[in-house]
BAMI-755116 format. One record per residue (C-alpha): x, y, z. Coordinates in steps of 0.001 Angstrom, whole numbers, plus 500000, padded with zeros to 6 digits. Each point is the difference from the previous one (the first is absolute). Example, Ala and Ser with C-alpha at 12.3 -4.5 7.8 and 13.67 -1.06 7.14 Angstrom:
2
512300495500507800501370503440499340
# end
This chain:
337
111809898470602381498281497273498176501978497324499468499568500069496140501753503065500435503326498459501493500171497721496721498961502551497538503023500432497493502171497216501443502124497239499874499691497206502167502515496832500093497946497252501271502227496876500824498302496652500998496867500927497756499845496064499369499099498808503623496357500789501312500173503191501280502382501233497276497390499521497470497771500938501449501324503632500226500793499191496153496573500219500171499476503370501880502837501997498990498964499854496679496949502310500680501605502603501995501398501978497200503937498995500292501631500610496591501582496660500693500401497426501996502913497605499403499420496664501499503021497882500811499785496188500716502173496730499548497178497639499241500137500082496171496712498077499145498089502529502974501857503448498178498971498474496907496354499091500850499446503710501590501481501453496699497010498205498003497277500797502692501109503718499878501205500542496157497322502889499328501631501850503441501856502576498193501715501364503653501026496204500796503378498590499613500748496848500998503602498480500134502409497023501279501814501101502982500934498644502970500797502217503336503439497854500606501096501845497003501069503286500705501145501242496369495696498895498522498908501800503025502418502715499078498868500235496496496107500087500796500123502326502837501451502769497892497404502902500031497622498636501992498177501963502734498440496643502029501326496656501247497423497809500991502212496719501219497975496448500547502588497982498971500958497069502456500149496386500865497013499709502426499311496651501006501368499114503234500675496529499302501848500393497200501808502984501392501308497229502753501330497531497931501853502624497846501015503061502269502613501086497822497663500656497243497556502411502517503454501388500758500725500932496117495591501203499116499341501685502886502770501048501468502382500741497858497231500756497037498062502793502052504167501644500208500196499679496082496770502254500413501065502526502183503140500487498475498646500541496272496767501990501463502648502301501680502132500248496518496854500339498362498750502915502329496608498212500465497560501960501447499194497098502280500204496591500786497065497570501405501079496626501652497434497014500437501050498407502797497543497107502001499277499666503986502206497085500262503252502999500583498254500327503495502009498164502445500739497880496879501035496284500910500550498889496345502120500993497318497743501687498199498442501994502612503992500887500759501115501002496694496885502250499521500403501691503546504053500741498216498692501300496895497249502230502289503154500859501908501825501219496740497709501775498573499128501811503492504055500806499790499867501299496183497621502739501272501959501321502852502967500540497528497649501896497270499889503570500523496881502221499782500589499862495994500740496379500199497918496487499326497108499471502532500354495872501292497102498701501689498190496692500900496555498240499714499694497022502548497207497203498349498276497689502043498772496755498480498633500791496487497533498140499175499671497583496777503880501137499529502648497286498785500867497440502355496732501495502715498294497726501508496821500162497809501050498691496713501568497081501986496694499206502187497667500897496724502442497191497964499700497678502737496484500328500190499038499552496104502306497047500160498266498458502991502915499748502054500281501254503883500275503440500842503875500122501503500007502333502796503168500762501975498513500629503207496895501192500892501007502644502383501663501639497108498638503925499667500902502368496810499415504058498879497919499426496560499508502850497338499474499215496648502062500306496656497974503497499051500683501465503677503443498991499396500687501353496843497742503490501208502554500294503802502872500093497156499025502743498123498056502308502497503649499204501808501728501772496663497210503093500857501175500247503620503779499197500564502311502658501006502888497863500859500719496726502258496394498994500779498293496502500287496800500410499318497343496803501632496366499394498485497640499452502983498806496658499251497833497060501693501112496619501060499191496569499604500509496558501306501540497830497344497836497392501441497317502323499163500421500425496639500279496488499482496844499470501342498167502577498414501493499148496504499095496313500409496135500984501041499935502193496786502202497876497426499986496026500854497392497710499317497338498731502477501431496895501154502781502882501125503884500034499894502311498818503343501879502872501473503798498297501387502155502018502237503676499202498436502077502010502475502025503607499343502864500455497146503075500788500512500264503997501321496290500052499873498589502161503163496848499448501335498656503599500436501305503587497349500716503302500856499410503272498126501938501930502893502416498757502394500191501532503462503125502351498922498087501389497551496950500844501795501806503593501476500210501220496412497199498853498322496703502312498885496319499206498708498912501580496956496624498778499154500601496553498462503507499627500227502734499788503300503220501839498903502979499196501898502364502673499828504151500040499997501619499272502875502217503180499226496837502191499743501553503077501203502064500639496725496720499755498104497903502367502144497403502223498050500181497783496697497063497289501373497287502922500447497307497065499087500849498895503414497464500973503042502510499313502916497232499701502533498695496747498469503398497762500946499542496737500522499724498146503820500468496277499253501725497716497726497766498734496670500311496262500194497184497006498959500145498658503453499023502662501607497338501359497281496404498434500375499542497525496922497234500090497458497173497763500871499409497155496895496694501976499408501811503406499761502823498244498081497542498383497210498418503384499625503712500786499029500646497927497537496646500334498893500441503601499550503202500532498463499370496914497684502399497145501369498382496653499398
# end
């Protein structure tokens, strides 16, 4: 099955489509022949802006919503077939300072979503969650590994007629809000120093179009309860500091300063901790860690080749890192500087 096919007809509830990947898929889902897709977000000038760009889009809806608000959610999902669900607070320093409000977006937000996709009867529901729920040692990276956790749960209670729930895990995207590149690219053109955290510091790195193309093959694939992992390369911060500086600053050059870790900020990722190895599969480009209550699934996941299970954990320290050659061929190629 093509995955045209899976959209042909539909209607998709897209919430986050403001942030960087969620416009992104703005972007795609409106070419794979969904009768609509209803795009929920609670930044008013970024609904309103994407309303403009995509005014002749006939099957695009976009609307003020936010996902702490169960009775817009409620409203939206009606009749829908897909729930495509971005929304979050996702930058780990901010998530620090104000737990409580990860608590209410990500936690309590991704509920809202189950509980109106189940109402709804959804055919299924895709969750963008981020490497930092591995062994997470920050909020954010906590409050995403609960929201993986509930919609993992939602799944086991849906019966073979019921809502499929499953999970994309992102790496580092690339060029997204808040990524290190627009901050080392503004530094740069402003001739200030490069500000790494420590140069030991190793990261998974897709970008935004891999991204947004792991959620929606992931809308093809799920049968219920799976995370599904991009294979992905990594990178040395300290790398791509380098390598931008060569490309982007001015002879004379720009000074590179280690300022020392953030708060909750780890100095290696992982894609797929140690538990998870036992019950995770390769499918060509994508790991797919399956529920840790497999048995009450069995038969659904016939994608699944159970001879290809994973041996070791999927972390950046372990993984060998790009060289700064084979990382400026990167960028190079997928258009970064």
């Amino acid at each position: 099955m093509r995955v045209h096919d899976v959209f042909e007809g539909s209607t998709v509830v897209l919430t986050g489509c403001c942030g960087t990947i969620g416009s992104e898929l703005v972007r795609q889902l409106a070419t794979l022949g969904s009768t609509r897709v209803i795009c929920l977000d609670n930044n008013e000038t970024g609904v309103f802006e994407l309303k403009e760009t995509y005014k002749e889009n006939n099957n695009l809806e976009f609307f003020l919503a936010d996902v702490r608000d169960y009775d817009s959610l409620r409203i939206r999902m009606q009749g829908a077939d897909f729930c495509i669900h971005t929304a979050a607070l996702k930058h780990v320093g901010l998530c620090e300072d104000s737990p409580e409000q990860a608590i209410q977006t990500n936690i309590l937000g991704t509920q809202n979503i189950i509980r109106c996709a189940t109402e709804s009867a959804l055919q299924k529901v895709i969750f963008t969650s981020s490497d930092k729920a591995v062994n997470p040692t920050n909020v954010m990276g906590a409050s995403k590994l609960m929201a993986e956790k509930l919609i993992t749960a939602a799944n086991s209670r849906s019966n073979s007629h019921g809502t499929v729930f499953a999970t994309t895990r992102f790496g580092n995207v690339l060029n997204s809000s808040g990524s290190v590149l627009p901050v080392f690219r503004k530094q740069i053109s402003n001739g200030y120093p490069i500000t790494l955290t420590d140069e030991r510091m190793t990261r998974f790195i897709m970008t935004l179009s891999e991204a947004a193309d792991l959620v929606i093959r992931s809308v093809e694939l799920a049968r219920g309860g799976e995370i599904f992992v991009m294979k992905m390369p990594v990178a040395r911060i300290s790398d791509i500091a380098h390598v931008m500086r060569d490309k982007l600053a001015p002879p004379d050059g720009v000074e590179i300063i280690e300022v020392g870790s953030r708060p909750g900020e780890k100095l290696f990722e992982g894609l797929l901790s140690e538990e998870e190895v036992r019950r995770s599969f390769e499918i060509d480009l994508f790991y797919v860690i399956m529920p840790p209550f497999i048995s009450t699934l069995s038969g659904l996941h016939d994608y699944i080749d159970t001879s290809q299970q994973i041996t070791r954990a999927y972390t950046s320290r372990e993984s060998t890192a790009l060289s700064r050659q084979e990382l400026l061929a990167f960028f190079d190629k997928n258009g970064l500087f």
